[in-house]
C-alpha positions as CSV (number, residue, x, y, z in Angstrom):
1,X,0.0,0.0,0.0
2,X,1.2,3.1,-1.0
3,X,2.3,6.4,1.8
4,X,-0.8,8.7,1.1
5,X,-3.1,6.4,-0.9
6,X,-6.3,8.2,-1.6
7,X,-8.2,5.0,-3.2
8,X,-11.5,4.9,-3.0
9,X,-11.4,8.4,-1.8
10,X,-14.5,10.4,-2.3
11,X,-13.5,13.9,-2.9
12,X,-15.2,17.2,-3.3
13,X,-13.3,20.4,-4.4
14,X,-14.3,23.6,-5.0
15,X,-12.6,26.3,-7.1
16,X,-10.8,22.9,-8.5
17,X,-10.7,24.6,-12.0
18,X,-7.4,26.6,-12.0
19,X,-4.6,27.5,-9.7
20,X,-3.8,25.7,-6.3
21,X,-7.7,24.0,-7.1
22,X,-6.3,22.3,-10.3
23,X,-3.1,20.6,-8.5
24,X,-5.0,19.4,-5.8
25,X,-8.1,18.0,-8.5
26,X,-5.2,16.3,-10.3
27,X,-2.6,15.0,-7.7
28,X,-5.7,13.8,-5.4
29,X,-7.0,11.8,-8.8
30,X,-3.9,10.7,-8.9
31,X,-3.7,8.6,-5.5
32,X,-6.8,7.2,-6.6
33,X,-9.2,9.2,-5.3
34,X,-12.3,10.0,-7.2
35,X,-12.7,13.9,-7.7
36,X,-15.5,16.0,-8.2
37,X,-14.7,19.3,-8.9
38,X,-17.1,22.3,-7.8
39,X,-16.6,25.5,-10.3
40,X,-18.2,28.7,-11.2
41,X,-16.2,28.3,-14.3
42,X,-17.7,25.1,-15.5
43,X,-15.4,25.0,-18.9
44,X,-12.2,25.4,-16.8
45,X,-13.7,21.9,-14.6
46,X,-13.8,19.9,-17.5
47,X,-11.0,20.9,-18.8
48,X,-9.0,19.6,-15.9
49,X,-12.0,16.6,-16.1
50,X,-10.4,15.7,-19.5
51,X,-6.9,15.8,-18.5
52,X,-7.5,13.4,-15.2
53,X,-9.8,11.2,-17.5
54,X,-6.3,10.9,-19.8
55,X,-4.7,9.7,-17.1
56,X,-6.9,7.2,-15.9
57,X,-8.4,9.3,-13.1
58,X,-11.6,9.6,-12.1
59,X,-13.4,13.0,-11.9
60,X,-16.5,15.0,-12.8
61,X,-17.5,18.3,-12.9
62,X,-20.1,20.6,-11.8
63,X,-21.6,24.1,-12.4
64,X,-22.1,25.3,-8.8
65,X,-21.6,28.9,-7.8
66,X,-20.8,28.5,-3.9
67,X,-22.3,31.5,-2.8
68,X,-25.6,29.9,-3.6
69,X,-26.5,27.2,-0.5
70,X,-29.1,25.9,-2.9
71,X,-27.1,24.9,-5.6
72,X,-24.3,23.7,-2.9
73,X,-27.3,21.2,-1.5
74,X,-28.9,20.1,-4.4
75,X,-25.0,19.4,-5.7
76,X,-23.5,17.3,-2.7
77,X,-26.8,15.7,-2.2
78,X,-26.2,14.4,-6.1
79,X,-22.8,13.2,-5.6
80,X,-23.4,11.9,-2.0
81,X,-26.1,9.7,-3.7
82,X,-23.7,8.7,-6.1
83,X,-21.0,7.7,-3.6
84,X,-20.3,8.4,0.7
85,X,-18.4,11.8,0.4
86,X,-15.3,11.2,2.3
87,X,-13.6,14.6,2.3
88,X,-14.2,18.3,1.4
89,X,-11.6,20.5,0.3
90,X,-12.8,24.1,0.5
91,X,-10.6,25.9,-1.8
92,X,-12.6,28.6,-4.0
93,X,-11.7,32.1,-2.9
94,X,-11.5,35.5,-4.9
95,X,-9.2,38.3,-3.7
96,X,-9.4,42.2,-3.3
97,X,-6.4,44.8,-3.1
98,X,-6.7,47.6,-1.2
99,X,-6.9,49.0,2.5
100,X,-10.3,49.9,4.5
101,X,-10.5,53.6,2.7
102,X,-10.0,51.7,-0.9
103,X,-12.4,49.0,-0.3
104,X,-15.8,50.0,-1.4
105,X,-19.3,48.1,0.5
106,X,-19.3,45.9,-3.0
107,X,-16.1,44.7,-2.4
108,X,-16.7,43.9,0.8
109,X,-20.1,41.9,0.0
110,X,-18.2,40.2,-3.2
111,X,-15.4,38.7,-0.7
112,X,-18.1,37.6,2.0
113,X,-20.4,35.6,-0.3
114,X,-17.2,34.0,-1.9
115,X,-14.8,33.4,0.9
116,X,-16.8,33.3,3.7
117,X,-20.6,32.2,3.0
118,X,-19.0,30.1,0.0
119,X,-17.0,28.1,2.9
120,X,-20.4,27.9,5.4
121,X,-22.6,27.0,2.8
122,X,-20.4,23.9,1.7
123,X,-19.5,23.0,5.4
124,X,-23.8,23.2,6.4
125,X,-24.5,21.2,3.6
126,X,-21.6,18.0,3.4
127,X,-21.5,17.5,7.5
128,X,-25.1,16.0,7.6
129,X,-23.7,13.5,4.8
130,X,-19.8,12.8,6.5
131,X,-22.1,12.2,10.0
132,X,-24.4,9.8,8.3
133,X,-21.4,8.4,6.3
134,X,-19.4,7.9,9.6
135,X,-16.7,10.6,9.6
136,X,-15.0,12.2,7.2
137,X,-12.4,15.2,6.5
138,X,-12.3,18.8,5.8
139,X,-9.9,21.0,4.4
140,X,-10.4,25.0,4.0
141,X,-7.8,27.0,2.4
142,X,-6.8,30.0,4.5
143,X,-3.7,32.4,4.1
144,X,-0.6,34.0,6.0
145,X,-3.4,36.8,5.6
146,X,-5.4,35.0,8.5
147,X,-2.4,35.0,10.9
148,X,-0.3,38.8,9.9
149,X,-0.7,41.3,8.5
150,X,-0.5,42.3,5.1
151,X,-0.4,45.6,3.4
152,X,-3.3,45.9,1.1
153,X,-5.3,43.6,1.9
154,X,-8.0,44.4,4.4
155,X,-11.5,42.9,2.9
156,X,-9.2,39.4,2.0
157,X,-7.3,39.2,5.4
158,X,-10.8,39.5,7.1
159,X,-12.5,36.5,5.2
160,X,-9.6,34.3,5.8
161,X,-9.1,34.9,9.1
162,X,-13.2,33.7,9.1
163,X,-11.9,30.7,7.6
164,X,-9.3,29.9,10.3
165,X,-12.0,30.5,12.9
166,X,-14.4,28.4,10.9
167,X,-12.1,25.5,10.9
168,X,-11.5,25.8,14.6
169,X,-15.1,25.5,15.4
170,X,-15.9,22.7,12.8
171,X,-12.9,20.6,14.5
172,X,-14.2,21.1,18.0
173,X,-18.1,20.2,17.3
174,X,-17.2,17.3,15.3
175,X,-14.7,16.2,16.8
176,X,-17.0,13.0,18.5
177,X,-18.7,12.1,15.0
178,X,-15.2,11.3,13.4
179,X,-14.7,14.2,11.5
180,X,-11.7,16.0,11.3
181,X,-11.3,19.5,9.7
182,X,-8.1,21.6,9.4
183,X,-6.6,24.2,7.2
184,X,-3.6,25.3,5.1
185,X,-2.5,28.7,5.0
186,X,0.3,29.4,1.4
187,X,1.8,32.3,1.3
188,X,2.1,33.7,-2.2
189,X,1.7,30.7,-4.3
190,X,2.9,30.7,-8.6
191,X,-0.3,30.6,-10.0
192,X,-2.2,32.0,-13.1
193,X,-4.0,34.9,-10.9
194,X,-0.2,35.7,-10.0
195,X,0.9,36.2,-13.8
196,X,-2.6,38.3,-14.4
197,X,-1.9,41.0,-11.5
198,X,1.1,41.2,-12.7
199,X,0.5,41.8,-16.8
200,X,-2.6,44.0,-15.6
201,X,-0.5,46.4,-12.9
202,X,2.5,46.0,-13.6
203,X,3.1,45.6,-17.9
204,X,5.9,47.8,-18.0
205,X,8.0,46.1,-15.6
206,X,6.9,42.8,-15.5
207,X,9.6,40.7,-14.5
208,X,10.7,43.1,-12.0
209,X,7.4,42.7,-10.1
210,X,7.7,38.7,-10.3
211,X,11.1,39.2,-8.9
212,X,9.8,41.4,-6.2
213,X,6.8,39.2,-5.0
214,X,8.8,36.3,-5.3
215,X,11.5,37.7,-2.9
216,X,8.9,38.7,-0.2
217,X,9.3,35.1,1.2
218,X,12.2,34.2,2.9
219,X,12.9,31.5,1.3
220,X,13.7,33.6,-2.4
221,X,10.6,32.7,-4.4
222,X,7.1,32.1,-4.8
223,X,5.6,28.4,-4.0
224,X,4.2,25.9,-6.5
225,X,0.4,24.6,-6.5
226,X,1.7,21.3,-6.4
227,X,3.5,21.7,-3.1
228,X,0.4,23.1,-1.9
229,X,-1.0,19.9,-3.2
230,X,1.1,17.7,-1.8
231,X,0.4,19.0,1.9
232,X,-3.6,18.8,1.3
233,X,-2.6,15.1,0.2
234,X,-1.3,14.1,3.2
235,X,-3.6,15.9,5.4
236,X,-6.9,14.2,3.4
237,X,-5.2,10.6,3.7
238,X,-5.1,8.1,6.6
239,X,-1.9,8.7,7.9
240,X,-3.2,12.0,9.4
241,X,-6.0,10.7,11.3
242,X,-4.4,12.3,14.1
243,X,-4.7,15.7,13.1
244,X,-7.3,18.1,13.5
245,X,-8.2,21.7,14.7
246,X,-4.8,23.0,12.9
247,X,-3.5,25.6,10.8
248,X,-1.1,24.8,8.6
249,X,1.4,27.5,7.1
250,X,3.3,26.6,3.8
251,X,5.2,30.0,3.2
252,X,8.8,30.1,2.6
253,X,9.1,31.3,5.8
254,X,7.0,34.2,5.8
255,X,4.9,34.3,9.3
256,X,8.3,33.0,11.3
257,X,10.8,34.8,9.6
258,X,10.0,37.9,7.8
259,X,10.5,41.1,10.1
């Protein structure tokens, strides 16, 4: 038996269409788990669908905006009766630049229903199924931006440190039905959103701005979605049924060592 083996591992992602969503979706798959990937971007889903399929993977997706608790119900409720869910991965999450004077009351309400109400919605609707099932895991995706703080980043700091709370609280009320729910929190991570901020904000002086963000962790650059991956592997699999109620950093550094 393999270190980390996700066979026969029901798994539910959201946001599982690009970025640090996508290298979980496909390493997850991978172990042998069988994925089904949450998205507001359904055409970004299946195209991470195909290329799991090509590799003999097993995955579906679905159009679900997570915002919505109806369509989260009526969509775990489908997959639950198609198989026991056996973990949730709550990864979907928008972001917002700018302090309290440069974050307008849309902003505000655009990050909530995402990043906060995205994460209850999915946690109200799968724990009914994981208690029925007879356990199960979570895993929310926080930040550094839950723990320090951050320049520019007031409305996105507040709705991950929700999510670090959130996970605390689902850990301790479930503890007794088997379920165990904790969190990671990357740093800045290499992803597509990265390389958009950058050609959007910065086009004159690209590079120099990769170079930049990549240096503000200690460790010299910027971490890869797979690593990310990689942690949320271990944490969904059998060998961490010890673990729960936690907060895991994976940041070059950055909370320990920066300052």
């Amino acid at each position: 038996m393999r270190k980390f083996d996700l066979d026969n591992k029901v798994i539910v992602i959201t946001g599982g269409g690009s970025g640090i969503g996508r290298a979980i979706s496909e390493v997850f798959a991978a172990a042998g788990a069988t994925v089904h990937i949450l998205e507001s971007n359904i055409d970004q889903a299946e195209s991470v669908v195909g290329t799991i399929v090509k590799r003999n993977g097993k995955a579906n997706a679905y159009s679900c905006n997570v915002a919505v608790q109806s369509e989260v119900s009526r969509t775990l409720d489908t997959i639950q009766n198609l198989s026991k869910i056996n973990v949730l991965i709550n990864n979907a999450g928008i972001a917002h630049v700018g302090n309290v004077e440069h974050t307008s009351e849309e902003d505000m309400d655009r990050l909530y229903q995402v990043n906060i109400k995205g994460v209850y919605n999915c946690l109200h609707a799968v724990i009914p199924h994981m208690k029925k099932n007879g356990g199960g895991v979570i895993l929310n995706m926080a930040s550094v931006a839950s723990s320090v703080g951050i320049a520019d980043r007031f409305a996105y700091s507040m709705t991950k440190g929700a999510v670090l709370s959130m996970t605390y609280s689902i850990a301790r009320d479930y503890i007794n039905d088997n379920i165990r729910c904790n969190c990671i929190s990357p740093a800045r991570i290499h992803t597509p959103f990265v390389d958009g901020f950058i050609a959007k904000n910065y086009p004159e002086n690209k590079e120099e701005m990769f170079q930049k963000l990549s240096k503000s962790q200690p460790i010299g650059r910027m971490g890869r979605p797979e690593e990310v991956a990689n942690l949320a592997q271990y944490l969904c699999s059998d060998e961490a049924s010890f673990i729960t109620g936690t907060d895991y950093p994976i940041d070059g550094g950055y909370i320990k060592l920066n300052g």
